[in-house]
C-alpha positions in Angstrom: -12.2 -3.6 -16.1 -9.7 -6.6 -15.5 -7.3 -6.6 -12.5 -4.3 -8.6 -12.6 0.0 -8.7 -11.6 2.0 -6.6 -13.3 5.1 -7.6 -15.3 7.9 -6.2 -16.1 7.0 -5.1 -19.5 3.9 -3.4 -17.5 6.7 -1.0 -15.9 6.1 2.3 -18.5 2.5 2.1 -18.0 2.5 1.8 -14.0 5.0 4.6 -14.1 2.9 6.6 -16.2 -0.5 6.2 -13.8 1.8 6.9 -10.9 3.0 10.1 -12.2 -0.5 10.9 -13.8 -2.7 10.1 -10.5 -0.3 12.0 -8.1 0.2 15.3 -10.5 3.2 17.3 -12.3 4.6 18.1 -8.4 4.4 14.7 -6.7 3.9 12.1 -9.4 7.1 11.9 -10.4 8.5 11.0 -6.9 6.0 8.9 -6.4 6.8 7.1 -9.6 10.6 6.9 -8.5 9.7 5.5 -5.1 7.5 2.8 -7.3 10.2 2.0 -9.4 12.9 1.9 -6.7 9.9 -0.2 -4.9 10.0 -3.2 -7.7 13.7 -3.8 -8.0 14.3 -3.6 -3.5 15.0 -6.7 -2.2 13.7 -5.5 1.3 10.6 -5.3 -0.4 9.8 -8.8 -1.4 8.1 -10.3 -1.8 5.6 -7.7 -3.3 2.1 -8.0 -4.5 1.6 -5.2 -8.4 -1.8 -5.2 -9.4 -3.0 -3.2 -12.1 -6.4 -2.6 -13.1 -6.8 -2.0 -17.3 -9.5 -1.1 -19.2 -9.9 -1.2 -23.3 -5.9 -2.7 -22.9 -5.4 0.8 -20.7 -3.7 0.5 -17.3 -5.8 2.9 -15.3 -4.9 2.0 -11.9 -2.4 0.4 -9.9 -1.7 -0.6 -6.1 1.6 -2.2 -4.6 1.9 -4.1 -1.1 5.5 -4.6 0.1 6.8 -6.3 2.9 7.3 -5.2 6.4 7.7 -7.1 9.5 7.0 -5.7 13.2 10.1 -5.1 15.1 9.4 -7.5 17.8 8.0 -10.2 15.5 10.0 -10.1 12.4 8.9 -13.6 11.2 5.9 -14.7 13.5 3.5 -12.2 11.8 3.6 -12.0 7.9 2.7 -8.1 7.2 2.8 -5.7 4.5 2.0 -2.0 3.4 0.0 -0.9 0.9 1.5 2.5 -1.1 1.0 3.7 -3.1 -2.7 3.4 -4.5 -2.9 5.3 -8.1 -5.3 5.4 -10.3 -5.6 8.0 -13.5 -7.8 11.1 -13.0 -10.1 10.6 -15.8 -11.4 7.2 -14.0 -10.7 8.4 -10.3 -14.1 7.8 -8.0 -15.4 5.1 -10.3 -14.4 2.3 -8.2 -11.3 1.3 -9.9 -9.0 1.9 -7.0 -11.9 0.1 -4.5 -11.5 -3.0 -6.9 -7.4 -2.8 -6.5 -7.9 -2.2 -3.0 -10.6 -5.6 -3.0 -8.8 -7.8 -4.7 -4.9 -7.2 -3.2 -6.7 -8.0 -0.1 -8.3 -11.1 -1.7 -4.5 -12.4 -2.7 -3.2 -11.7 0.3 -5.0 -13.4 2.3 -5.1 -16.3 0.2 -1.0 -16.2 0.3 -1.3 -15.9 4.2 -0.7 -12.5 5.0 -2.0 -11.3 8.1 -1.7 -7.5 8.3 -1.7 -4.7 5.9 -1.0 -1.3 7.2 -1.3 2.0 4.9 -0.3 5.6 5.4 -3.6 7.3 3.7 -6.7 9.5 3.3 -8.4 8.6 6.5 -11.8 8.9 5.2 -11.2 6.9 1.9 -9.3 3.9 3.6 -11.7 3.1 6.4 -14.4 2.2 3.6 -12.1 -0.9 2.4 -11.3 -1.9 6.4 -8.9 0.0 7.5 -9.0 0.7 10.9 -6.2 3.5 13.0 -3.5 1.4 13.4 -1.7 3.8 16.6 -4.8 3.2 18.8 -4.2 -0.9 18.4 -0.8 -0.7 19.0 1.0 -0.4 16.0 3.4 2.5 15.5 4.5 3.7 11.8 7.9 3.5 10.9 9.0 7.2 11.6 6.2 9.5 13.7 2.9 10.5 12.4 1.5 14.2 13.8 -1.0 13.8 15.9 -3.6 15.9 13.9 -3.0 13.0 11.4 -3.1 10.1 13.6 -6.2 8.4 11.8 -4.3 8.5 8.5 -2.0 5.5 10.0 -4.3 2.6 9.5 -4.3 -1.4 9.5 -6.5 -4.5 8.1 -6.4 -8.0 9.9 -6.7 -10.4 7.5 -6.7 -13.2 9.6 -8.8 -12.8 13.0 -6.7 -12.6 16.2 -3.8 -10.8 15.3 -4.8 -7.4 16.3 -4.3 -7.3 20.1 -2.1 -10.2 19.8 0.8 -8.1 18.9 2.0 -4.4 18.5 4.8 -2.7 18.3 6.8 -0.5 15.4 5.9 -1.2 11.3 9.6 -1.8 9.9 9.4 -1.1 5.6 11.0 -1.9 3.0 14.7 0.0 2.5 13.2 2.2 -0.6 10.2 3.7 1.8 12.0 4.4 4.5 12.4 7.7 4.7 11.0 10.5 6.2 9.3 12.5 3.6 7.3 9.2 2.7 5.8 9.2 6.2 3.9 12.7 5.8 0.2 13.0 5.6 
């Protein structure tokens, strides 16, 4: 499997594993939101990684940019969503090695938070930790029974209980039916 930054000309096929991994009812929104995603200014600078295999894209992750309300330029954070990768190859580690190295590149390109909206039992195996607990609220309300599905990854120690406040996202994400779990 190789991992590496989409292009533009990689647009069909990320479209096509979004639409694939999330199924006939959600993957097309999913794919919209992607593609509205690529081309939002509010949203860069973004990190596309795909992950192909025998020249197939079978996977693919985006991180866009969000600030903290309070601390629009101190603390340089983004949000990862969404994570797809194709059902024939789901739960062999392909969306684990997205997750990996994202992480890897943004750390190196000084990022210092990464928040998700996600399955609270996959996320917390790549770092994730619940992000309401530590101070960090979502940008509209999570339920409560779904609390744990808000979570956050310091990538550079100190930052968590440094700061908190309200995840602001890129124009494209926010809205409300994005912020469901």
């Amino acid at each position: 499997m190789k991992i590496r930054k989409s292009t533009e000309s990689d647009l069909n096929d990320v479209l096509y594993v979004e639409t694939q991994a999330f199924g006939k009812y959600e993957g097309p929104e999913i794919a919209t939101l992607v593609d509205e995603l690529l081309s939002d200014p509010s949203a860069m600078p973004l990190l596309s990684l795909i992950a192909v295999i025998n020249e197939q894209t079978v996977g693919h992750i985006l991180f866009t940019k969000a600030y903290i309300n309070s601390l629009k330029d101190s603390i340089s954070t983004v949000i990862l969503a969404p994570l797809a990768v194709i059902p024939n190859v789901q739960a062999k580690g392909v969306g684990g090695e997205l997750i990996k190295e994202g992480l890897r590149m943004l750390s190196e390109s000084g990022v210092d938070l990464v928040f998700v909206l996600g399955h609270p039992e996959y996320y917390p195996r790549h770092g994730f930790k619940p992000a309401g607990v530590l101070g960090f609220e979502a940008s509209y309300p999570i339920l409560e029974k779904n609390a744990n599905a808000w979570m956050v990854q310091e990538l550079h120690p100190g930052v968590i209980g440094s700061v908190s406040g309200k995840i602001m996202c890129a124009d494209a994400l926010n809205k409300p039916e994005y912020w469901c779990e």
